[in-house]
C-alpha positions in Angstrom: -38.8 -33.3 -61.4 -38.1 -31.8 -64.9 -38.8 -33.3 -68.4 -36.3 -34.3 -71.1 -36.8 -34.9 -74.3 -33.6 -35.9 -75.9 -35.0 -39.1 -76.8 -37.0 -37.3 -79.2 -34.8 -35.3 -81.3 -32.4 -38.6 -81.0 -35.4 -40.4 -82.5 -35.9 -38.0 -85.4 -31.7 -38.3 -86.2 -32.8 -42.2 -86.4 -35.6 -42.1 -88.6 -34.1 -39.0 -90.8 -36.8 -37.1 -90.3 -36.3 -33.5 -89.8 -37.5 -31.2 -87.2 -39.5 -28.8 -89.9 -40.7 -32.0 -91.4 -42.6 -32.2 -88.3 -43.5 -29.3 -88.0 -45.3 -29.2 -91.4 -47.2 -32.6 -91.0 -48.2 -31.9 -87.6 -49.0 -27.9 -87.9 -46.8 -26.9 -85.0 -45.4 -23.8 -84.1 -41.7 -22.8 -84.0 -42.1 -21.7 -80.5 -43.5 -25.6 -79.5 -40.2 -26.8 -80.4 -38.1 -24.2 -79.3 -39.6 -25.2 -76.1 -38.7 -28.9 -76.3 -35.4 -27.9 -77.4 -35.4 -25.9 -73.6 -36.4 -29.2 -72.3 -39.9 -27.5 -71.2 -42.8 -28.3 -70.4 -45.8 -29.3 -73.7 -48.9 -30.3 -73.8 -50.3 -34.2 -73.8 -51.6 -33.0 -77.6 -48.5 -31.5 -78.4 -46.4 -35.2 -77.6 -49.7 -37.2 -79.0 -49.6 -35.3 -82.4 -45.2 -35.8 -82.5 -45.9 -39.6 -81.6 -48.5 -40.3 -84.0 -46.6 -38.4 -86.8 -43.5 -40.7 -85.7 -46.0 -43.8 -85.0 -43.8 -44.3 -81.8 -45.2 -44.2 -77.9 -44.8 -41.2 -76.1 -42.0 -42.8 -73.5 -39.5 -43.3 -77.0 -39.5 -39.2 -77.3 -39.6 -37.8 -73.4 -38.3 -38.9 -69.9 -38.8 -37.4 -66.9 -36.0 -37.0 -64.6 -36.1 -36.5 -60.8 -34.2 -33.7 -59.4 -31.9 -33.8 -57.3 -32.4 -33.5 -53.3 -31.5 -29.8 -52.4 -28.7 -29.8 -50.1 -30.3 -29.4 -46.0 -28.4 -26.4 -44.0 -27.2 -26.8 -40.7 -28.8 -24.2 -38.5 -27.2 -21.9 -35.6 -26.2 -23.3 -32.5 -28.3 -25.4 -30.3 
C-alpha cells in the first residue's frame, strides 16, 4: 500500500494557494514537500499542520492506494 497525495497539490490549485505559501504559514521544510511531491511517506503532524492551514480533513489532501498483487510464479516440474 503506498500513499498519494495528488489531492493535495490539486486542492492547493483550487483554493490558489501556493505551495511556499504553505510552507511559510506552516514552517515547513522544502525537503517535507519534496517528499509529498515523491508521493512519500509524512508524518500525522506534518498532514495536521497542511489541513489546518487549508481548514480541510486530512482524506481531501492524501489517499492511500493498495498495490497491486505481485504476480505468483509457477515452480519446476512436479
Amino acid at each position: 500500500m503506498h500513499v498519494a497525495y495528488n489531492k493535495l497539490f490539486k486542492l492547493l490549485i483550487d483554493k490558489g494557494v501556493s505551495i511556499a505559501e504553505v510552507r511559510k504559514a506552516t514552517a515547513m521544510s522544502s525537503s517535507t514537500f519534496t517528499r509529498l511531491r515523491r508521493n512519500e511517506p509524512v508524518t500525522l503532524v506534518v498532514l495536521l499542520k497542511i489541513a489546518e492551514y487549508l481548514d480541510c480533513d486530512i482524506s481531501e489532501m492524501c489517499e492511500f492506494i493498495k498495490d497491486a498483487p505481485a504476480e505468483q510464479k509457477t515452480g519446476g516440474a512436479q
